[in-house]
N, CA, C and O atoms as a printed pandas DataFrame, in Angstrom:
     atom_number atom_name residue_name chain_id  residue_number  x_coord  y_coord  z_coord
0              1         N          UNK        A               1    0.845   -1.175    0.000
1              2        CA          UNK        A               1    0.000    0.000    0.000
2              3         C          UNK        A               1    0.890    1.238    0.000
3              4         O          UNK        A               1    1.917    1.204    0.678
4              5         N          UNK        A               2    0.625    2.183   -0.609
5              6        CA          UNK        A               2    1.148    3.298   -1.281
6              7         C          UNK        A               2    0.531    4.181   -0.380
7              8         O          UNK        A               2   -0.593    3.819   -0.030
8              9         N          UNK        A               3    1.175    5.839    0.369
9             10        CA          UNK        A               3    1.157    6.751    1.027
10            11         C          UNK        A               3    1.123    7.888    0.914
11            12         O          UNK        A               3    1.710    8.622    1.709
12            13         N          UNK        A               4    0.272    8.437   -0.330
13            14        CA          UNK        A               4    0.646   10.049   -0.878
14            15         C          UNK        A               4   -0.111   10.872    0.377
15            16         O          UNK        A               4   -1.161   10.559    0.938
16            17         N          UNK        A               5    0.612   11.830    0.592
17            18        CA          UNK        A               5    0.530   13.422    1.638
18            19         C          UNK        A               5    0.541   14.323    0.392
19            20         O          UNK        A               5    1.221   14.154   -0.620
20            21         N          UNK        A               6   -0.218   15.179    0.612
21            22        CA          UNK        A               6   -0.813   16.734   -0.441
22            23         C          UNK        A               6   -1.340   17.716    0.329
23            24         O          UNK        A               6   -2.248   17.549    1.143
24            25         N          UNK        A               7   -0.760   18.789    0.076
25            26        CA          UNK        A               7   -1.377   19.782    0.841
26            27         C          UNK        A               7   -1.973   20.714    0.359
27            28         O          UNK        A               7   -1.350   21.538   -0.310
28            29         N          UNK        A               8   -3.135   20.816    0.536
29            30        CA          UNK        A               8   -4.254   21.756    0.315
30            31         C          UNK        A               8   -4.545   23.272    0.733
31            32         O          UNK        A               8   -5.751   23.393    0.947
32            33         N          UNK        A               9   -3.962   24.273    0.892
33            34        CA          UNK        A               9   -4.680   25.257    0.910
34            35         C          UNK        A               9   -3.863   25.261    2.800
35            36         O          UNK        A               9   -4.335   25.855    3.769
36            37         N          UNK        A              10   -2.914   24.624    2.783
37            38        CA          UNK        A              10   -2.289   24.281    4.272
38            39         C          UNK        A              10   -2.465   23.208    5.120
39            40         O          UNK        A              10   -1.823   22.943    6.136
40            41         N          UNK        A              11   -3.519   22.527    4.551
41            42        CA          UNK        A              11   -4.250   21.408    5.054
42            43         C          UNK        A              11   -3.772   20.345    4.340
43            44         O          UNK        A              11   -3.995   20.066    3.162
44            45         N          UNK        A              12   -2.737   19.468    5.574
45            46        CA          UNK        A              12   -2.546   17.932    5.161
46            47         C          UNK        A              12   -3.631   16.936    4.297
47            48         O          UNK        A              12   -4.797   17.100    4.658
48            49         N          UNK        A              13   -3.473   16.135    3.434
49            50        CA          UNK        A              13   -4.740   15.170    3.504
50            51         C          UNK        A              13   -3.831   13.654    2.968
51            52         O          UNK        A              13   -2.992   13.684    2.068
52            53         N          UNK        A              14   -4.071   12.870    3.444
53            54        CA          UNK        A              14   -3.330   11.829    3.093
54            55         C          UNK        A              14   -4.244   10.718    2.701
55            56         O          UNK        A              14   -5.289   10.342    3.232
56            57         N          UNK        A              15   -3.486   10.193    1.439
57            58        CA          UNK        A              15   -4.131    9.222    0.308
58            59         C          UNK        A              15   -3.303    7.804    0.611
59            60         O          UNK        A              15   -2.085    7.679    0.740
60            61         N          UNK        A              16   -4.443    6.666    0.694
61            62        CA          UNK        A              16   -3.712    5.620    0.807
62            63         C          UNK        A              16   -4.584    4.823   -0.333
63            64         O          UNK        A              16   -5.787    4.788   -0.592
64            65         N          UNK        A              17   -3.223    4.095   -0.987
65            66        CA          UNK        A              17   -3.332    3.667   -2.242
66            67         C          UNK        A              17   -3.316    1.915   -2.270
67            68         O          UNK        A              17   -2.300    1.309   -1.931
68            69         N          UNK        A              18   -4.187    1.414   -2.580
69            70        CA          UNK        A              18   -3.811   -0.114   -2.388
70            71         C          UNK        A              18   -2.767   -0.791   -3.807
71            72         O          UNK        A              18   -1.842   -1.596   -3.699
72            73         N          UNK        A              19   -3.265   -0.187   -5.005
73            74        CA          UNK        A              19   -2.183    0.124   -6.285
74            75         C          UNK        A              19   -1.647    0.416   -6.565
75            76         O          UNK        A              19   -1.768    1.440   -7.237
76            77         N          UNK        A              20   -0.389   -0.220   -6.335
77            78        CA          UNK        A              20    0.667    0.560   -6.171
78            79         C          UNK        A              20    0.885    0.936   -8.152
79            80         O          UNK        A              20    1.457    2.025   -8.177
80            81         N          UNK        A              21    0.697    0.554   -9.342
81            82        CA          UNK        A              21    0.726    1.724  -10.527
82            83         C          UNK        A              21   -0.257    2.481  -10.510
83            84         O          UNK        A              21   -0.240    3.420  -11.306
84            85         N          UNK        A              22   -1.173    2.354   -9.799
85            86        CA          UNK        A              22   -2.121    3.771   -9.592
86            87         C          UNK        A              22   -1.761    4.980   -8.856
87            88         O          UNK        A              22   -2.107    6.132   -9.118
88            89         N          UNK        A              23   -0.887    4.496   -7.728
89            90        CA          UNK        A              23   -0.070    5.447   -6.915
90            91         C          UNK        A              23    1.009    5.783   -7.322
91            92         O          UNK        A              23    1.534    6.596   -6.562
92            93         N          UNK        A              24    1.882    5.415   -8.600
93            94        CA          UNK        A              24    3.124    5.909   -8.967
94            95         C          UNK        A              24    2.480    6.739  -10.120
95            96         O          UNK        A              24    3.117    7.724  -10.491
96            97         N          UNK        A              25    1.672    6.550  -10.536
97            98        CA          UNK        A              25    0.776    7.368  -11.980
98            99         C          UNK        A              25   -0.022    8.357  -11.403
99           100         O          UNK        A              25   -0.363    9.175  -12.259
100          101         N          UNK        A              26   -0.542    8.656  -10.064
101          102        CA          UNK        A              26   -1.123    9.498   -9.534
102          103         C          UNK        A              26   -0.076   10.684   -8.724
103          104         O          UNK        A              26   -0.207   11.901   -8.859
104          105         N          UNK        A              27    0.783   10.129   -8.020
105          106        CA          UNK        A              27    2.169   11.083   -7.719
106          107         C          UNK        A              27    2.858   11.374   -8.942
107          108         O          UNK        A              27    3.407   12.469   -8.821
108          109         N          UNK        A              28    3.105   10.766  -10.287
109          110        CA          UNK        A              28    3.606   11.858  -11.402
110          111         C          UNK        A              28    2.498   12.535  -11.532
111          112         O          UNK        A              28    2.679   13.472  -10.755
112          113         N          UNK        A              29    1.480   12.674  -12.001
113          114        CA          UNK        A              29    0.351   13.689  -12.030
114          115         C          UNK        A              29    0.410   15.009  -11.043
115          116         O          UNK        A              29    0.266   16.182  -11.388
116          117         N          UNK        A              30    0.670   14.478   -9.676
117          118        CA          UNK        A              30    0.673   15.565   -8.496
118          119         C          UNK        A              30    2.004   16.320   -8.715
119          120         O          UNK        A              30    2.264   17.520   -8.628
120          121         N          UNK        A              31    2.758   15.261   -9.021
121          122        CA          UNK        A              31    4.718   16.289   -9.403
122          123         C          UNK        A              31    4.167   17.435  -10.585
123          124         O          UNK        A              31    4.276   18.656  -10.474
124          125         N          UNK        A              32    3.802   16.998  -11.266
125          126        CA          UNK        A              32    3.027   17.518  -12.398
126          127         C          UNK        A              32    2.665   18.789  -12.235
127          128         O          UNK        A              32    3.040   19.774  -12.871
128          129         N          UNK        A              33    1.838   18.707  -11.255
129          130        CA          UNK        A              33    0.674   20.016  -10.990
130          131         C          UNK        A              33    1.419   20.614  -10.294
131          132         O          UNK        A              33    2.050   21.540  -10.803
132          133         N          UNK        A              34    1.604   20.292   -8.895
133          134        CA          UNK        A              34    2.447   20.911   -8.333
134          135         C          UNK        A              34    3.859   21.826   -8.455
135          136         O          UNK        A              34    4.291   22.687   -7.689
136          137         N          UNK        A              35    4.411   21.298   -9.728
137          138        CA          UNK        A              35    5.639   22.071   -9.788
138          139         C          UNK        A              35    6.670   22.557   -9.208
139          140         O          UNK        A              35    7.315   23.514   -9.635
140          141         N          UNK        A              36    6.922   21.880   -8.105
141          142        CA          UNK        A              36    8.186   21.938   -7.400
142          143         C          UNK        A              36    7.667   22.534   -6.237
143          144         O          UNK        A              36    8.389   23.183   -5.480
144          145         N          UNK        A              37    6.366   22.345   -6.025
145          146        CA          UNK        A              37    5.975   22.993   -4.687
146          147         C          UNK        A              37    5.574   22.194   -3.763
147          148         O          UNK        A              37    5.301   21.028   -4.047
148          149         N          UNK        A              38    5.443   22.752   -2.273
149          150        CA          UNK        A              38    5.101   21.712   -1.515
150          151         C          UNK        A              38    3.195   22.236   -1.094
151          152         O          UNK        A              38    2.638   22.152    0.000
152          153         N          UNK        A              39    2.955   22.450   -1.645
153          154        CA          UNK        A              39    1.496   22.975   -1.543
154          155         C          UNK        A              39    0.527   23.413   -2.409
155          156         O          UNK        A              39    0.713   24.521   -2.912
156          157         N          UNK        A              40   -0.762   22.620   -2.789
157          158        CA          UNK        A              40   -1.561   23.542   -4.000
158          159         C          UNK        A              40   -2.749   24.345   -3.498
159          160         O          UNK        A              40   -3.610   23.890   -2.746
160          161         N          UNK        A              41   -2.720   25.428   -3.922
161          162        CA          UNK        A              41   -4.337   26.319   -3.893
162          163         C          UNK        A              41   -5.080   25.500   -4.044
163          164         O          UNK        A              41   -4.811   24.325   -4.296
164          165         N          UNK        A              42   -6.527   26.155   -3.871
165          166        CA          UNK        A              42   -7.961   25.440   -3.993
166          167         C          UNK        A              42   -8.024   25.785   -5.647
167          168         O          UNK        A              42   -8.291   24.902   -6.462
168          169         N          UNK        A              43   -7.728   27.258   -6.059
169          170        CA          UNK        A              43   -8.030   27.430   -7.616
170          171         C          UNK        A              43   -7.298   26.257   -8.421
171          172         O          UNK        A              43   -7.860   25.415   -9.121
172          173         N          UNK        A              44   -6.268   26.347   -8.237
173          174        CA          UNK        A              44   -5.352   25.456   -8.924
174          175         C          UNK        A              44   -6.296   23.974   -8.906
175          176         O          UNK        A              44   -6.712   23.561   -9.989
176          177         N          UNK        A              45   -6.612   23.198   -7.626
177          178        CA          UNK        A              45   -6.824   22.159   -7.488
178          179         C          UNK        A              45   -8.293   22.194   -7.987
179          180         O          UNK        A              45   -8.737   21.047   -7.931
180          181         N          UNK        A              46   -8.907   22.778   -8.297
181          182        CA          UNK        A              46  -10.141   23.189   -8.688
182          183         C          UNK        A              46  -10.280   22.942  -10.134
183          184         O          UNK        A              46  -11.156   22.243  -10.644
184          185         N          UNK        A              47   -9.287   23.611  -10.788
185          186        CA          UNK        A              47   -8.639   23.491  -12.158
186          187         C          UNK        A              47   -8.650   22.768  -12.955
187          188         O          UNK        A              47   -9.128   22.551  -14.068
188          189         N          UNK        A              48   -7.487   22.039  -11.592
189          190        CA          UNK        A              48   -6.845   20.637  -12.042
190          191         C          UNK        A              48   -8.157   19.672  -12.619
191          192         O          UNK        A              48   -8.580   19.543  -13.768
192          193         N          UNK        A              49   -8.633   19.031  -11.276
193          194        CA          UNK        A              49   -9.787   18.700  -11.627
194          195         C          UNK        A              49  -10.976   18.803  -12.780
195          196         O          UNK        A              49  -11.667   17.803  -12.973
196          197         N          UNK        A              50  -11.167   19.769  -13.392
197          198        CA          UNK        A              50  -11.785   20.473  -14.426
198          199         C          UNK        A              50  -11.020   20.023  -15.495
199          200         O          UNK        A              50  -11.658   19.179  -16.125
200          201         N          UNK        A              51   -9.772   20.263  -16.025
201          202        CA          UNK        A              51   -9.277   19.415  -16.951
202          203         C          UNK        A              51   -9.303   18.247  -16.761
203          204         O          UNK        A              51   -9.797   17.805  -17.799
204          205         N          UNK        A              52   -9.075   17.339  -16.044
205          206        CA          UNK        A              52   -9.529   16.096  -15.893
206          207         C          UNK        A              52  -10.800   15.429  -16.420
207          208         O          UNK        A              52  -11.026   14.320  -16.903
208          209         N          UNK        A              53  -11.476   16.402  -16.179
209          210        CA          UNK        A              53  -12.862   16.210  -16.309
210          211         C          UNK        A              53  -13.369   16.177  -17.763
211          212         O          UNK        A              53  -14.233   15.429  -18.221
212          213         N          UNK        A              54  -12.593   17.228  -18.466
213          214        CA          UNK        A              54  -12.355   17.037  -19.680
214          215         C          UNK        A              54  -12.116   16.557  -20.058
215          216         O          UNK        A              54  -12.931   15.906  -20.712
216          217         N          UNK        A              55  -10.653   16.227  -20.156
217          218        CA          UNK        A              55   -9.921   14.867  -20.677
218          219         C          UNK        A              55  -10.843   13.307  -20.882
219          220         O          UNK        A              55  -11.001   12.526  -21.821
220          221         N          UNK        A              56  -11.279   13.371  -19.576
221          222        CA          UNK        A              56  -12.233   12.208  -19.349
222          223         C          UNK        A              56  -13.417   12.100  -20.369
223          224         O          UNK        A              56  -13.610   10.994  -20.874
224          225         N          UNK        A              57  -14.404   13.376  -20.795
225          226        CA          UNK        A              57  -14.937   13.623  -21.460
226          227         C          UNK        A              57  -14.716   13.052  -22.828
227          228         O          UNK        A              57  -15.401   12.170  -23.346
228          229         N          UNK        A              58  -13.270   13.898  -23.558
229          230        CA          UNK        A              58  -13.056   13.680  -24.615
230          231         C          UNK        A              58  -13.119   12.533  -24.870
231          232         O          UNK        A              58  -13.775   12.206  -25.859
232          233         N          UNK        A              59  -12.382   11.400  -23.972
233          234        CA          UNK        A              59  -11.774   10.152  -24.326
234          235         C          UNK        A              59  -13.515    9.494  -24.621
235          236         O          UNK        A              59  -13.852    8.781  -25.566
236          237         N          UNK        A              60  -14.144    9.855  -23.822
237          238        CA          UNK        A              60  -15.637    8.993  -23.813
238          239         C          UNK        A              60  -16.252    8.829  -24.712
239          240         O          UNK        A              60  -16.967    7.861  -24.972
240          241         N          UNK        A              61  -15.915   10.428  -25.747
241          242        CA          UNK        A              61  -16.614   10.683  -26.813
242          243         C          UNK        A              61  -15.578   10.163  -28.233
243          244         O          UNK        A              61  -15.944   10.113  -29.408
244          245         N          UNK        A              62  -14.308    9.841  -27.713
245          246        CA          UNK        A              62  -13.534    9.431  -29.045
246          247         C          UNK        A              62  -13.907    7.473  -29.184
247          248         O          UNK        A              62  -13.958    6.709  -30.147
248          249         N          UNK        A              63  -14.095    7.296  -27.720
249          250        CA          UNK        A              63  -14.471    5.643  -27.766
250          251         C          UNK        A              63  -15.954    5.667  -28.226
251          252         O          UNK        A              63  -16.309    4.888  -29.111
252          253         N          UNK        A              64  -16.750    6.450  -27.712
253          254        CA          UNK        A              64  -18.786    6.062  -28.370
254          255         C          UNK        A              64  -18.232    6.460  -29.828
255          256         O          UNK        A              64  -18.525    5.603  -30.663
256          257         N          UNK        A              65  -17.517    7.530  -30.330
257          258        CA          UNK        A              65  -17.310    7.416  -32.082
258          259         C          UNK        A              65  -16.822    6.223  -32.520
259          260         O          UNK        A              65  -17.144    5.619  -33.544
260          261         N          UNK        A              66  -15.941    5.883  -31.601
261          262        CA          UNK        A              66  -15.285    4.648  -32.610
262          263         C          UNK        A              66  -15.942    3.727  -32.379
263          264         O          UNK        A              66  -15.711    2.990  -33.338
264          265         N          UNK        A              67  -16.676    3.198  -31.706
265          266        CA          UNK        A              67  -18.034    2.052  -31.259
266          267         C          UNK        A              67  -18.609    2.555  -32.437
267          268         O          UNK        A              67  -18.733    1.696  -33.310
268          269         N          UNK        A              68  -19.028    3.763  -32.755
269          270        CA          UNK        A              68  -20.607    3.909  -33.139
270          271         C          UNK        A              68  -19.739    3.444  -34.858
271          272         O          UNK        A              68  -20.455    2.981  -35.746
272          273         N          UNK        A              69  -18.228    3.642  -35.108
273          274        CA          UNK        A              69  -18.368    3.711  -36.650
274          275         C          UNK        A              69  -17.979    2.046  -36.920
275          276         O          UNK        A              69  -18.024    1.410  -37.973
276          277         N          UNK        A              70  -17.533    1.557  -35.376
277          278        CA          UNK        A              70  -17.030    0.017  -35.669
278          279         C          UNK        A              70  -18.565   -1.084  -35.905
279          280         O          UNK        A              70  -18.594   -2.130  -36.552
280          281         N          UNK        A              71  -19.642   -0.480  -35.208
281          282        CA          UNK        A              71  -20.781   -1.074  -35.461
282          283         C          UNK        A              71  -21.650   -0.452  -36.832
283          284         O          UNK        A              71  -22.166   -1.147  -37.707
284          285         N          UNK        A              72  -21.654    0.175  -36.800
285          286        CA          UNK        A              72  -22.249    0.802  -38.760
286          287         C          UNK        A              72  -20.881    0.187  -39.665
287          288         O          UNK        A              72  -21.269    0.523  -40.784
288          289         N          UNK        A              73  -20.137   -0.189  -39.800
289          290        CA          UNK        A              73  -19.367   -0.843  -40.886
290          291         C          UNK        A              73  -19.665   -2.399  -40.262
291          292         O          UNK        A              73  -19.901   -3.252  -41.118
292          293         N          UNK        A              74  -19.672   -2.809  -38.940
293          294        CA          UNK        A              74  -20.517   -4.229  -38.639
294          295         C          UNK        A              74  -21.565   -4.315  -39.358
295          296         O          UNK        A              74  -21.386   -4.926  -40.412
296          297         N          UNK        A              75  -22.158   -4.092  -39.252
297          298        CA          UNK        A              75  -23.973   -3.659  -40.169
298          299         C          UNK        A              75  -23.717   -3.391  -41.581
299          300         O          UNK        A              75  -24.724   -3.616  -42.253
300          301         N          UNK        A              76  -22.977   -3.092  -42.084
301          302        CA          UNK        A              76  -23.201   -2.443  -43.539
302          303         C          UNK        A              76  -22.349   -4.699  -43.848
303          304         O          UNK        A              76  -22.816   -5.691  -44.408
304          305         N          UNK        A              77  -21.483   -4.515  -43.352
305          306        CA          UNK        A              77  -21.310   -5.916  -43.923
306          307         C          UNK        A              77  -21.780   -7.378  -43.551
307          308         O          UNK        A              77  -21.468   -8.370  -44.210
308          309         N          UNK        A              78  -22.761   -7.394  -42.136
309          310        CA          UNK        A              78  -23.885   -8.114  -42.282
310          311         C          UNK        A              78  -24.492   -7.983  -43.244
311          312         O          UNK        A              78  -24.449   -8.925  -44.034
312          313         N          UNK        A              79  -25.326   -6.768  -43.610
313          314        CA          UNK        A              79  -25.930   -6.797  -44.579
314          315         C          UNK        A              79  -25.679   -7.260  -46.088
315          316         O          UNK        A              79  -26.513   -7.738  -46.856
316          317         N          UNK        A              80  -24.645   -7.064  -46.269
317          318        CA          UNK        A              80  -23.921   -7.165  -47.248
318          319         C          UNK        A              80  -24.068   -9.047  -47.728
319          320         O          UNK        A              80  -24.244   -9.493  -48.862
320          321         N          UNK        A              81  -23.895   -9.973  -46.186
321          322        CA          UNK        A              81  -23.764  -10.949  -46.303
322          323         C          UNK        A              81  -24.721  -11.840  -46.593
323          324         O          UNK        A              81  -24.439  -13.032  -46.715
């Protein structure tokens, strides 16, 4: 189990990770944001989050496209058959 500490706005909060590549992929993310600091704002972390959120978004909508065009070329060559 994995041990990330982050500080918030001055406020400790500590993350315990049972994955440990979820916890080495989640501390580069925090090195990331953070930038050589030992502390993030609420805006920042607010932010952060928000692109995430995006990101997450996009990816959702690049996988239902590619579903939606891998099943209409399924279908066009059922039909076909």
């Amino acid at each position: 189990m994995k041990e990330i500490v982050i500080t918030v706005a001055t406020k400790d909060y500590t993350i315990n990770l049972s994955d440990d590549n979820f916890a080495s992929v989640l501390k580069k993310d925090l090195d990331r944001l953070l930038q050589n600091k030992n502390q993030i704002g609420v805006k920042d972390l607010l932010t952060a989050f928000i692109q995430k959120c995006h990101e997450e978004y996009l990816q959702k909508s690049n996988i239902n496209s590619g579903m939606d065009k891998i099943l209409s070329d399924l279908d066009k060559t059922l039909i076909r058959s």
